[in-house]
C-alpha positions as CSV (number, residue, x, y, z in Angstrom):
1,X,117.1,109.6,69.0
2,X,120.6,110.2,68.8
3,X,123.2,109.7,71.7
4,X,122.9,113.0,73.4
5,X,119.4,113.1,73.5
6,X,119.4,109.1,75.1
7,X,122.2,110.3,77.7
8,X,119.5,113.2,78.8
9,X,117.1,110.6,79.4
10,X,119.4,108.3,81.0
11,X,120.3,111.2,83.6
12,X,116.4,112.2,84.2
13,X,115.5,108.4,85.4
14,X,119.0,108.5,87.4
15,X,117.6,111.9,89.0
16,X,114.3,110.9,89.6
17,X,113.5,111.3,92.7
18,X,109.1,111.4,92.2
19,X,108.6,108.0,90.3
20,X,108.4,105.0,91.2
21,X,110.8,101.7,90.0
22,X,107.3,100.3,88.1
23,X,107.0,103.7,86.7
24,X,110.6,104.0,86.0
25,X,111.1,100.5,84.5
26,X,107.9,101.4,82.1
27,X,109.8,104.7,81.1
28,X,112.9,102.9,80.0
29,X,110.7,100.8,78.2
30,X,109.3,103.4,76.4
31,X,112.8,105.3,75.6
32,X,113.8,101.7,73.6
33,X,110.4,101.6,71.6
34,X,111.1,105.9,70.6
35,X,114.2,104.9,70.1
36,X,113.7,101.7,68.0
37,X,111.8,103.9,65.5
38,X,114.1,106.5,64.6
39,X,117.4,105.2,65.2
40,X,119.8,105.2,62.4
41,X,121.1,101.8,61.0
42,X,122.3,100.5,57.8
43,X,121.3,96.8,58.7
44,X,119.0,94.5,60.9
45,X,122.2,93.3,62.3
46,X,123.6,96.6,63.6
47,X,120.7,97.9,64.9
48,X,120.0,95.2,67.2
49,X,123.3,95.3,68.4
50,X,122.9,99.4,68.8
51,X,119.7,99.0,70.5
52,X,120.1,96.3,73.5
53,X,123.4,98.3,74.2
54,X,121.3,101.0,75.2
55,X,118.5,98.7,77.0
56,X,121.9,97.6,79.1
57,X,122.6,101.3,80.0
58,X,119.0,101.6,80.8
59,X,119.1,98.5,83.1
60,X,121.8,99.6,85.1
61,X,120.5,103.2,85.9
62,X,118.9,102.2,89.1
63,X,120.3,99.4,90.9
64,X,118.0,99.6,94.0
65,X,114.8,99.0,91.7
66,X,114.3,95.7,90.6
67,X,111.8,96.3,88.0
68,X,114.0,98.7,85.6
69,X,116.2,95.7,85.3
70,X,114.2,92.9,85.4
71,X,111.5,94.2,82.7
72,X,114.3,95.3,80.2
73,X,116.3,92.1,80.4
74,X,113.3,90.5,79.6
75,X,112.8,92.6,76.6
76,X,116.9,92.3,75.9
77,X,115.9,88.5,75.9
78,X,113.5,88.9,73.1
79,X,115.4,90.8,70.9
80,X,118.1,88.6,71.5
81,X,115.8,85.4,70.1
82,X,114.4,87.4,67.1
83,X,115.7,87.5,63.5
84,X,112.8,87.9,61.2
85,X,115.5,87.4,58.8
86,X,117.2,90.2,60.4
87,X,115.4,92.7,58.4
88,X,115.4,96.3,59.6
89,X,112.0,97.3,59.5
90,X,110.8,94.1,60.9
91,X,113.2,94.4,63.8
92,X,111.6,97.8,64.0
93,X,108.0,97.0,64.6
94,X,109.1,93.8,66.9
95,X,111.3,96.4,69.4
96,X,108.3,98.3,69.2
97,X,105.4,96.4,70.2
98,X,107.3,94.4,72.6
99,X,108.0,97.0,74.5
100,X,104.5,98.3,74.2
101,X,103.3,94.9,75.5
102,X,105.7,94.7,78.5
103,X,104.5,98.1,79.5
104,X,100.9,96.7,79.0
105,X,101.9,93.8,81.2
106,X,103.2,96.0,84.2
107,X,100.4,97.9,84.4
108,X,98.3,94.8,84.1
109,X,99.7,93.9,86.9
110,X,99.6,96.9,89.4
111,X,95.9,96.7,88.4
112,X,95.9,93.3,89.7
113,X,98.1,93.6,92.9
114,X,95.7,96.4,93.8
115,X,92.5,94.1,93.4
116,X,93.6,91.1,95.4
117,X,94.9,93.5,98.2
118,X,91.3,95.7,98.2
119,X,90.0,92.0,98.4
120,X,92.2,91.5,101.1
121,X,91.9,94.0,103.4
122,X,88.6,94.5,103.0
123,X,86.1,97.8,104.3
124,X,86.2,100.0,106.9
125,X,90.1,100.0,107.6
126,X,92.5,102.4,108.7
127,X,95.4,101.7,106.7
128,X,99.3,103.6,107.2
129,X,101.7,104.1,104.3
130,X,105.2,105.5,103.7
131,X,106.6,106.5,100.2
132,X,104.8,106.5,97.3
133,X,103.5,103.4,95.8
134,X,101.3,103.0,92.2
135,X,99.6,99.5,93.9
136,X,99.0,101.3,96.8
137,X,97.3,104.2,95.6
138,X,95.2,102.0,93.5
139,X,94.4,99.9,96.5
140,X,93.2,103.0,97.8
141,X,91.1,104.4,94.7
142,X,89.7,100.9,95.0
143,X,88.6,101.1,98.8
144,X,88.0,104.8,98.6
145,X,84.0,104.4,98.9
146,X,84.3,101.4,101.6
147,X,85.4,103.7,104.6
148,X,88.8,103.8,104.2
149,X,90.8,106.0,106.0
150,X,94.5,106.4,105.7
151,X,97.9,107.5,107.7
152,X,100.1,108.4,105.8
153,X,104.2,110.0,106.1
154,X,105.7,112.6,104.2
155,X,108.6,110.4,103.8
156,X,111.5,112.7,103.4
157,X,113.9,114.3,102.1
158,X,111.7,114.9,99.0
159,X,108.2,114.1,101.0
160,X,106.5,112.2,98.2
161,X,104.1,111.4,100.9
162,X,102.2,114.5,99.7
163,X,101.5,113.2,96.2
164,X,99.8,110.2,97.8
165,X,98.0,113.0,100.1
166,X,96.8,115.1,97.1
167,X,95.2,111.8,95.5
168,X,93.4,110.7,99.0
169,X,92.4,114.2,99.3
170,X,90.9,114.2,95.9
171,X,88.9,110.9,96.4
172,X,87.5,112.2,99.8
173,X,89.2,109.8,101.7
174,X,89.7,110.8,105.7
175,X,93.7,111.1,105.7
176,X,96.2,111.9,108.7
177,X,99.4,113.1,107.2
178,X,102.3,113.2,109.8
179,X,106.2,113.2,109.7
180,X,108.4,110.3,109.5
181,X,109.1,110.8,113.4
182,X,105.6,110.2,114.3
183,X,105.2,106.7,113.1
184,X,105.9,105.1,116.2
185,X,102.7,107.5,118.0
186,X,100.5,106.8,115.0
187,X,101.0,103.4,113.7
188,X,98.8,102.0,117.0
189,X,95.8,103.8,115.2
190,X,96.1,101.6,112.5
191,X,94.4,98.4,111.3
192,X,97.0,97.6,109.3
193,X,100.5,99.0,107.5
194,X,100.5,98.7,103.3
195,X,103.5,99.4,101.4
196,X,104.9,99.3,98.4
197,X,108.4,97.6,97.4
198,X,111.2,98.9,94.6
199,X,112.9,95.4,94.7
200,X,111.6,92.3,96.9
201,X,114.5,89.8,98.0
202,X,114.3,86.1,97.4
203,X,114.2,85.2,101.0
204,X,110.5,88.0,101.4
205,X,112.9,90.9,102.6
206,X,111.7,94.0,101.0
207,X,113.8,97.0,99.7
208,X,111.8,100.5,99.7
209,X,112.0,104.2,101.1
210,X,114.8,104.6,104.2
211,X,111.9,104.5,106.5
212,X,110.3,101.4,105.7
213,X,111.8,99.1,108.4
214,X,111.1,101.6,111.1
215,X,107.9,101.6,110.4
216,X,107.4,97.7,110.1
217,X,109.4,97.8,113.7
218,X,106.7,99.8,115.5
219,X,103.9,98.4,113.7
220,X,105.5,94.8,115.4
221,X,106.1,96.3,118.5
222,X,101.8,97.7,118.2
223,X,100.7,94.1,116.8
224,X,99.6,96.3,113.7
225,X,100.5,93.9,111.0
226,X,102.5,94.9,108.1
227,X,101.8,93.9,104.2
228,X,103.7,94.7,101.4
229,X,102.1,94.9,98.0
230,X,104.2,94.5,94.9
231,X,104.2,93.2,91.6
232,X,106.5,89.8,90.8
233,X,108.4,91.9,88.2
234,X,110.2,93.5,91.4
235,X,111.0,89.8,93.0
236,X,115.1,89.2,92.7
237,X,115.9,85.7,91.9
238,X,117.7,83.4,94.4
239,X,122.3,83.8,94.8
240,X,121.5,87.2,92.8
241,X,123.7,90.0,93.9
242,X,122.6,91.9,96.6
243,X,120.9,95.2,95.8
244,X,122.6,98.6,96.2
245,X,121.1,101.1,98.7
246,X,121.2,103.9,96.1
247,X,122.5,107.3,98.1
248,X,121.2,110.6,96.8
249,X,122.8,114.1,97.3
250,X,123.2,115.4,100.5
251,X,121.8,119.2,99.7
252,X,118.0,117.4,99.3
253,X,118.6,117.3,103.2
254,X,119.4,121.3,103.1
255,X,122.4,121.5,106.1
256,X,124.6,123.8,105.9
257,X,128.7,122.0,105.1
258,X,129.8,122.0,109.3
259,X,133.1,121.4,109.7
260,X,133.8,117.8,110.4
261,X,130.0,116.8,109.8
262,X,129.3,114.0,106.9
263,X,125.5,114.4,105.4
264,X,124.1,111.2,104.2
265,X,121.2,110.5,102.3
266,X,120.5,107.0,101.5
267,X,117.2,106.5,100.0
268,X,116.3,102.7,100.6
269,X,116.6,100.1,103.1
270,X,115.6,96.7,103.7
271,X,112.6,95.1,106.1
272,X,113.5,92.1,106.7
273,X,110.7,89.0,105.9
274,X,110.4,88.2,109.6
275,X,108.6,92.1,110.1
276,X,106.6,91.1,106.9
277,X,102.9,89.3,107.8
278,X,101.9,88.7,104.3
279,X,103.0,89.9,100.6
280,X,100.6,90.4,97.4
281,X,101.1,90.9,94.1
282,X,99.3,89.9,91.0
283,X,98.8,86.2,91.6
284,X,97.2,86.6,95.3
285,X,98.3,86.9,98.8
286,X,101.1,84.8,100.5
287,X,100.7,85.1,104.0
288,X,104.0,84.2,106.4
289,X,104.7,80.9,107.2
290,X,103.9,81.8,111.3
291,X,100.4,82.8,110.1
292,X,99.5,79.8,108.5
């Protein structure tokens, strides 16, 4: 892989707008392990040094997703630690399967955030979603022969909402699909809300699709309670920097340019924990402290 090619990539997971920050985060992951193979180096020493400067470009590509950076500086961590004696084709094989096993791990664990939130939630629900989410759509393909039946948004500007549709659609699986403005008439219906989350703060606030937080507020107002389903990979740690609401271009929102008229198109925003009535991931459910 040679530095134009890696820039490509590094542009396509800037400019994705389809994937999710698990999916995203394995991506990168795979990039290093293509690129650990081929990359040219004289030395063990040089190589290493080559290839966590690209796992720090990776990291940085999508600061609203806290998996991309998390799973990468775990790798960066390492391939810090490792020597073998430095030798090339060691280092080689070690980028390689650590990489694989990290992706291994991540899926592992969307596998596992799913069961424990099928568990959960149980048969026979009407469940509401916005975005896209990998542990929700398994949580769905896991309840899809218990009754389920599903709300779900397009979420805009890009509606990835249909991808989940398609999928539902496919399994047989009752489905409402409405715009973002019609949350507040159709959340009532539901038994409960179940989202995803591309970074989850250290105090339980969530970061996910602009959208998210008005959703959780009507499904408050409605007493429809709200869960978020995430794997730990996507938890920030305590006094780190806040996350950046990443803004996407304005022509996905297809205006005309009117005179005086600024188009914005921010992708994320935050729930806070207080909207939140329990979050799962991999090692179980942790319900709010007022539900206890």
């Amino acid at each position: 892989m040679n530095l134009s090619q890696f820039n490509r990539e590094i542009a396509e997971i800037r400019g994705d707008r389809v994937h999710g920050a698990s999916e995203l985060a394995r991506r990168c992951l795979t990039i290093l392990a293509e690129a650990a193979k081929i990359l040219p180096a004289t030395d063990g020493v040089e190589f290493r040094q080559y290839l966590l400067a690209l796992a720090a470009e990776l990291a940085m590509t999508r600061p609203s997703m806290a998996p991309v950076g998390h799973l990468l500086r775990r790798w960066r961590a390492e391939m810090s630690v490792a020597d073998g004696d430095l030798d090339l084709d060691w280092l080689r094989r070690f980028a390689v399967e650590r990489a694989t096993a990290l992706v291994a791990l991540s899926r592992q664990a969307v596998s596992d955030c799913a069961v424990h939130a099928a568990h959960w939630l149980g048969p026979g629900r009407t469940l509401m979603t916005h975005s896209l989410s990998s542990t929700v759509l398994e949580t769905c393909r896991l309840l899809k022969d218990q009754g389920l039946q599903m709300i779900v948004t397009e979420s805009r500007p890009l509606i990835e909402g249909r991808r989940v549709v398609e999928r539902l659609s496919t399994w047989n699986v009752p489905t409402t699909y409405i715009t973002d403005a019609q949350m507040g008439v159709f959340v009532g219906q539901a038994d409960g809300v179940l989202v995803g989350a591309d970074s989850l703060l250290s105090d339980g606030s969530v970061v996910n699709k602009a959208g998210t937080v008005l959703l959780a507020l009507a499904a408050r107002e409605y007493g429809v309670p709200f869960y978020v389903c995430c794997e730990s990979f996507k938890q920030r740690a305590a006094g780190e920097a806040p996350p950046v609401l990443e803004e996407m271009a304005s022509s996905e929102l297809e205006v005309p340019a009117w005179p005086g008229v600024s188009v914005r198109n921010i992708y994320f925003d935050i729930t806070p924990a207080r909207l939140i009535n329990a979050w799962i991931s991999e090692t179980g459910v942790r319900r709010a402290v007022a539900l206890s």
